[in-house]
C-alpha positions as CSV (number, residue, x, y, z in Angstrom):
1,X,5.7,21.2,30.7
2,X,3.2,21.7,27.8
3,X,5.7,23.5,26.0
4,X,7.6,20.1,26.2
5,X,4.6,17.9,25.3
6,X,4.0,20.1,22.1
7,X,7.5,19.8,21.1
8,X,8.0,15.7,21.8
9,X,4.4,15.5,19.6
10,X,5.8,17.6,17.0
11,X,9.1,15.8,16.9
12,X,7.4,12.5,15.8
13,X,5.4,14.6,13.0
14,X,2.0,13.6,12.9
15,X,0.9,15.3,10.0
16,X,3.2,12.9,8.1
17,X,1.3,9.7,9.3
18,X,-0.7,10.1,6.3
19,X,1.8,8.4,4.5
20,X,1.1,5.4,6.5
21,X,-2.6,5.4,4.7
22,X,-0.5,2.8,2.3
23,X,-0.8,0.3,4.9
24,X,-4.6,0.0,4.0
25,X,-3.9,-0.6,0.0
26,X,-3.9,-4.3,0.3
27,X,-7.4,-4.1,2.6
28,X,-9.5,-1.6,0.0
29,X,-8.2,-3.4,-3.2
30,X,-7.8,-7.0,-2.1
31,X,-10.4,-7.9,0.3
32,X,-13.9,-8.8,-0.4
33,X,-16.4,-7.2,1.7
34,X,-19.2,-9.6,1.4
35,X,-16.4,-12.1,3.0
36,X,-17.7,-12.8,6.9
37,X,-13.9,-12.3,7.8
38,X,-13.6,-8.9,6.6
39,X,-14.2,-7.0,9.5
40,X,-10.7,-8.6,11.6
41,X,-9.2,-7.7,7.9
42,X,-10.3,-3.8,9.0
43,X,-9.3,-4.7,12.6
44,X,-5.6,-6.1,11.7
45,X,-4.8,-3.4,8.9
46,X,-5.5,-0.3,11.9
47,X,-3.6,-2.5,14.0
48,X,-0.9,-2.1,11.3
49,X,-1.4,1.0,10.5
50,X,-1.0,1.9,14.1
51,X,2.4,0.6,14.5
52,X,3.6,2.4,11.6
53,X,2.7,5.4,13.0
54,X,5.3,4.5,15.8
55,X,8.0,3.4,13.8
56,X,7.8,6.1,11.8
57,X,7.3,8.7,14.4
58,X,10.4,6.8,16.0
59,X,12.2,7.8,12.3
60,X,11.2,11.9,12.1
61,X,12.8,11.7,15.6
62,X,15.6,10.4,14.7
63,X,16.0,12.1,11.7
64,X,15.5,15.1,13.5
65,X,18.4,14.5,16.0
66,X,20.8,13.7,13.0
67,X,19.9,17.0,11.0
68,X,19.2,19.6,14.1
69,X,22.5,21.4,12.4
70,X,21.7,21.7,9.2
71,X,18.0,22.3,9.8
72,X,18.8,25.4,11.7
73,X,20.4,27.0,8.2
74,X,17.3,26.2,6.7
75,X,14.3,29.3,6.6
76,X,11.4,26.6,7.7
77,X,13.0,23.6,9.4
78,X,14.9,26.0,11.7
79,X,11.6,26.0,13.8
80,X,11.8,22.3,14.5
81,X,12.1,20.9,17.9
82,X,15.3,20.2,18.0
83,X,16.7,22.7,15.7
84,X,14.5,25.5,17.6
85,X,15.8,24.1,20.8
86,X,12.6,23.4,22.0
87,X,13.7,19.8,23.4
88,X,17.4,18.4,23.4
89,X,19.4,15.7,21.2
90,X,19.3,13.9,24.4
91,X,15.4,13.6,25.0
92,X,14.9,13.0,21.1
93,X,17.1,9.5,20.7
94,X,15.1,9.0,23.8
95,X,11.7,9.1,22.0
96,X,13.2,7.7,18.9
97,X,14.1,4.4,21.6
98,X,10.9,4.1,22.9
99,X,8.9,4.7,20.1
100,X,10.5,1.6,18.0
101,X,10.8,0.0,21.1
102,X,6.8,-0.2,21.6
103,X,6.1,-0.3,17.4
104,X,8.5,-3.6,17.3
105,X,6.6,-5.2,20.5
106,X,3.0,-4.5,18.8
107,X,3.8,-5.8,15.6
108,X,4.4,-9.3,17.3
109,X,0.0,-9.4,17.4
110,X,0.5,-9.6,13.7
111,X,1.7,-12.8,11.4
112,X,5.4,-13.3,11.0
113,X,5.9,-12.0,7.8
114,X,4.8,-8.3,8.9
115,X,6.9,-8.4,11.7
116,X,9.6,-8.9,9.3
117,X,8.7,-6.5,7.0
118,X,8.4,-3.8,9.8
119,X,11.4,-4.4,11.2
120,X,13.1,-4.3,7.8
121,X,11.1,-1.0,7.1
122,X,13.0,0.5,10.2
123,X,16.2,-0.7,9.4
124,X,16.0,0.7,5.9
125,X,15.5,4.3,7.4
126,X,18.5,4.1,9.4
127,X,20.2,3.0,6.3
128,X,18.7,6.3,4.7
129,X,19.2,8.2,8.0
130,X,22.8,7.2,8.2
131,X,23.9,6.7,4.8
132,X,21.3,7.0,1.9
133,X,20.3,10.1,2.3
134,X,23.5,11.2,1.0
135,X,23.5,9.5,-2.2
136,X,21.6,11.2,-5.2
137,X,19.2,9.5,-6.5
138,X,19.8,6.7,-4.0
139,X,17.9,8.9,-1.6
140,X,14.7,9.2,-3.1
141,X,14.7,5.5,-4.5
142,X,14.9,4.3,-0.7
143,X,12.2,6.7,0.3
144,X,10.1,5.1,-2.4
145,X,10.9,1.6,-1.2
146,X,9.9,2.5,2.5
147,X,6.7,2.9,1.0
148,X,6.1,-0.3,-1.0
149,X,7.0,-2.3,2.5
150,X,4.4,-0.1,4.0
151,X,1.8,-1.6,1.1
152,X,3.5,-5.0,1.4
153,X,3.4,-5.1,5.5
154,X,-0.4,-4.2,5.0
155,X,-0.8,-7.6,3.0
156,X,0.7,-9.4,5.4
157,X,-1.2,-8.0,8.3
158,X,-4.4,-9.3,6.6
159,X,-2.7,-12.4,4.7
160,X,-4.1,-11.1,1.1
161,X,-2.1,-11.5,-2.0
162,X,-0.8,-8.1,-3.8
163,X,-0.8,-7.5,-6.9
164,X,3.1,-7.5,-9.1
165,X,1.3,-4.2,-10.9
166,X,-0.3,-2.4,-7.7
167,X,3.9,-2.9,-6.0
168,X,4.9,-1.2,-9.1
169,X,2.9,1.2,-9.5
170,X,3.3,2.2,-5.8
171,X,7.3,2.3,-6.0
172,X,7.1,4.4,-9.2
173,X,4.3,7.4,-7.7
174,X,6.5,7.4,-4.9
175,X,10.0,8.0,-6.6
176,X,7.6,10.9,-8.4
177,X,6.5,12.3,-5.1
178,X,9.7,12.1,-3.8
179,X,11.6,13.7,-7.1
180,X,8.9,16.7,-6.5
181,X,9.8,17.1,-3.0
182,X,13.5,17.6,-4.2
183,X,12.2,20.1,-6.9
184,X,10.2,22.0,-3.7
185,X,13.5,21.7,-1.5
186,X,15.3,23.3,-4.5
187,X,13.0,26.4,-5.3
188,X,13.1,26.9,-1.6
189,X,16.9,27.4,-1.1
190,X,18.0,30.0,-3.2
191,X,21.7,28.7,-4.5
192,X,23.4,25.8,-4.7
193,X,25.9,26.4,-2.0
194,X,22.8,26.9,0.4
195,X,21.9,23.7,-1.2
196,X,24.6,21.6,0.1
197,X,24.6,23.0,3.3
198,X,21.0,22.3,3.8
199,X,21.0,18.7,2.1
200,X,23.9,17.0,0.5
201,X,22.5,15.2,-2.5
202,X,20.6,19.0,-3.5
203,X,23.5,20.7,-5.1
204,X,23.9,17.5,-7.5
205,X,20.2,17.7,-8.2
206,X,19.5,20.6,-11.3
207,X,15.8,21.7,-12.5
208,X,16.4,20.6,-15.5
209,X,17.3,17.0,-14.1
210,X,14.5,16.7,-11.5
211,X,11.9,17.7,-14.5
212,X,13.5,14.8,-16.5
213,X,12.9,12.6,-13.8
214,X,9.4,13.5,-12.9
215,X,8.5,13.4,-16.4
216,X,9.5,9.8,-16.4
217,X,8.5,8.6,-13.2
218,X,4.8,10.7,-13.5
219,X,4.4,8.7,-16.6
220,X,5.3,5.5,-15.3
221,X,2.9,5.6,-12.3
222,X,-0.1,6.0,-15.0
223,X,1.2,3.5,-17.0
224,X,1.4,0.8,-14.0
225,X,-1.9,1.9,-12.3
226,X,-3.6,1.4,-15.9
227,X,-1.6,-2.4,-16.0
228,X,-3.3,-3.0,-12.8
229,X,-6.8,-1.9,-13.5
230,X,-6.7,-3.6,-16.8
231,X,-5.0,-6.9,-15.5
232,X,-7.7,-10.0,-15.8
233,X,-6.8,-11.3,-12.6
234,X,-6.7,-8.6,-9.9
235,X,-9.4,-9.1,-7.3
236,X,-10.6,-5.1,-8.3
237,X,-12.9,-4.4,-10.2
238,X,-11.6,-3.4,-13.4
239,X,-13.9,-0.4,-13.9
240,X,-11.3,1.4,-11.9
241,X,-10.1,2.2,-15.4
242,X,-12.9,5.0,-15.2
243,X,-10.9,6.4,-12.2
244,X,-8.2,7.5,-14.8
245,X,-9.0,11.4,-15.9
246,X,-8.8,11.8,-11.9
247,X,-5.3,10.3,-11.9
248,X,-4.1,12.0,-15.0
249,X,-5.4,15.4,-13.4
250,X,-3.9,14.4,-9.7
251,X,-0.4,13.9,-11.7
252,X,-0.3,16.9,-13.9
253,X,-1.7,19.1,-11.0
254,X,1.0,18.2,-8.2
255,X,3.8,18.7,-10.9
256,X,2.7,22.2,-11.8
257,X,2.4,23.0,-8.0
258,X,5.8,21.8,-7.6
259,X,6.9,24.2,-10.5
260,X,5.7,27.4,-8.6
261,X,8.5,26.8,-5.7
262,X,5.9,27.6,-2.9
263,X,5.0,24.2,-1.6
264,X,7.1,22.4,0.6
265,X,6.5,18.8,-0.6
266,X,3.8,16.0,-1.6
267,X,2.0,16.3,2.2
268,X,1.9,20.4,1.6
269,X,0.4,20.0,-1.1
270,X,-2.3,17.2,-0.4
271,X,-3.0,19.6,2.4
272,X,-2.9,23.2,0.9
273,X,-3.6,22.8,-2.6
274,X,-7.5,22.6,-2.5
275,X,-8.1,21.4,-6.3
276,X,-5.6,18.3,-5.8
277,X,-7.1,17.6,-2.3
278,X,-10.6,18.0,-4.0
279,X,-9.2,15.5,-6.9
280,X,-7.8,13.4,-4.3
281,X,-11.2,12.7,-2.3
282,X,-13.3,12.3,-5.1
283,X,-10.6,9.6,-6.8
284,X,-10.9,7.9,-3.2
285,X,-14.8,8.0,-3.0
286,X,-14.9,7.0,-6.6
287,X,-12.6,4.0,-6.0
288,X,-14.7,2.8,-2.4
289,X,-17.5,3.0,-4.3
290,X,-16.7,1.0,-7.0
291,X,-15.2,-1.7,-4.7
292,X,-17.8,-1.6,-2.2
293,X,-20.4,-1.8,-4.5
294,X,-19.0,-4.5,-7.6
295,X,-21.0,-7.3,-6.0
296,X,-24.3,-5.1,-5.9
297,X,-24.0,-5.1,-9.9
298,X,-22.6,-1.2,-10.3
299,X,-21.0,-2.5,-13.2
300,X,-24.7,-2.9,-14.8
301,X,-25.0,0.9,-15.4
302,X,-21.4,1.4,-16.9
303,X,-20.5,1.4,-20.5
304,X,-19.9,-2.6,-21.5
305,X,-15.5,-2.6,-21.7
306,X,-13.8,-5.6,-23.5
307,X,-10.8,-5.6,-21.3
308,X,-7.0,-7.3,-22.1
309,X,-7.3,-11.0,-21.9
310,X,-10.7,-11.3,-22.1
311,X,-13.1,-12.9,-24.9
312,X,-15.5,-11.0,-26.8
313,X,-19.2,-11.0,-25.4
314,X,-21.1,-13.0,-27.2
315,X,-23.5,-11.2,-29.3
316,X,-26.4,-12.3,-32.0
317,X,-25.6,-11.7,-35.3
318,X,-27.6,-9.8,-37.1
319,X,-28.3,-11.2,-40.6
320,X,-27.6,-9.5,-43.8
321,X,-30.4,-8.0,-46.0
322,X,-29.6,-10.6,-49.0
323,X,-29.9,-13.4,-46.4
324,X,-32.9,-11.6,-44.6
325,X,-34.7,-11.8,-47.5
326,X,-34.5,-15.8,-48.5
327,X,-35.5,-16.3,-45.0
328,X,-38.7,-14.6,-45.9
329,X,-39.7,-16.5,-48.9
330,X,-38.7,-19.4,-47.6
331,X,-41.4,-18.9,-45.1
């Protein structure tokens, strides 16, 4: 019976609910904590969160009931429920039921527009489940848009604006993450024919493409998180610009991971690696703090910034030594 329970929780992969920390984007860069209504924003975003976990949970079992075949060929994923045989096909369409079942019926406490985009969020996994995911490139660009609806359904939960650059910027670190998992996948399987018969879309992937891609993407992602911090009108503070050796570091340090071929992917990593998860927590505590803090006057002790858009401060001007001295004879 506990045997069971271990392998129903494993089948809905918990360790991958991080992902589902994108739900909160909207709530620690758009809400203003001094605001009396920010505690229900808190409130409504776990509620959110919460119900991704589900409908995602309700996608790994799915997923997991589609691919039991393929992930018995593979030397890790063999161990899977499924795959392993440690539950059936049967009692993992089961979970998948129940589990979107319950995440659609929760999502009705939320406004009408996350409801939508949740629902829209599951039916683009099936897409990917049933079609997508054999389509290269295709495959990682609809993993990358299941995770701007997760930043998107975590506005609307709270009924904050988003910014165009923060969308963006999400979409593109995601299709970079995702690229790098498909560079993990392919150091892990030796040839290409192994490849194929793990995951369709790997044998038309090559090294040389994938670091291409990453190259491109990586770049991308610090160009768009820059846009945002620099853009006049975003509701955070723009001394988040200061945040940017971390996110230089964080980029550069998964991709050379990656490179070594002894990581599995972009939660692997964040878990195993300890100077990226190290980067990773201090970019977060950096960030909180200067959020939490803007309206206490942090931005008093930084170095003064003309940004994009905005005017020059006004200084005096200092007269010049020809000018100085008329002033003093006329006195």
């Amino acid at each position: 019976m506990f045997k069971t329970f271990r392998a129903i929780v494993q089948l809905t992969r918990p360790a991958q609910w991080v992902k589902n920390v994108f739900v909160f984007a909207a709530l620690v860069f758009g809400v203003r904590w001094t605001d009396p209504h920010a505690f229900r924003a808190v409130l409504d975003a776990s509620t959110a969160f919460v119900i991704f976990c589900m409908l995602s949970g309700a996608v790994y079992a799915f997923n997991y009931l589609l691919d039991w075949k393929e992930d018995a060929q593979h030397p890790t994923k063999k161990h899977r429920p499924v795959a392993s045989g440690a539950i059936s096909p049967t009692t993992a369409g089961l979970v998948a039921i129940l589990l979107a079942a319950i995440g659609a019926i929760a999502s009705l406490l939320l406004p009408r527009g996350f409801v939508v985009t949740a629902m829209v969020y599951l039916i683009l996994n099936l897409v990917y489940s049933l079609w997508g995911k054999q389509r290269v490139l295709l495959d990682v660009i609809l993993i990358a848009i299941g995770f701007v609806l997760r930043a998107l359904a975590g506005a609307q939960a709270i009924n904050v604006e988003v910014s165009a650059w923060l969308v963006v910027c999400t979409f593109t670190l995601c299709l970079f993450l995702g690229f790098g998992k498909r560079r993990c996948e392919l150091a892990v399987i030796q040839n290409n024919e192994k490849a194929a018969s793990h995951r369709a879309t790997l044998s038309e992937y090559s090294l040389e493409l994938l670091a291409h891609l990453l190259a491109v993407t990586g770049a991308m992602a610090v160009i768009t998180f820059l846009l945002y911090t620099l853009d006049p009108s975003t509701p955070s503070p723009r001394s988040l610009v200061f945040t940017t050796p971390l996110v230089f570091y964080a980029i550069f340090r998964y991709a050379m991971v990656i490179s070594r071929g002894d990581r599995t992917g972009p939660t692997d990593v964040l878990i195993n690696d300890r100077p990226f998860l190290v980067t990773a927590v201090l970019w977060t505590l950096l960030t909180l703090a200067l959020i939490l803090l803007k309206d206490q006057g942090l931005g008093s002790y930084l170095p003064p910034l003309r940004y994009p858009g905005s005017p020059p401060a006004s200084s005096p001007v200092r007269p010049s030594p020809k000018h100085h001295a008329q002033l003093m004879l006329q006195e």
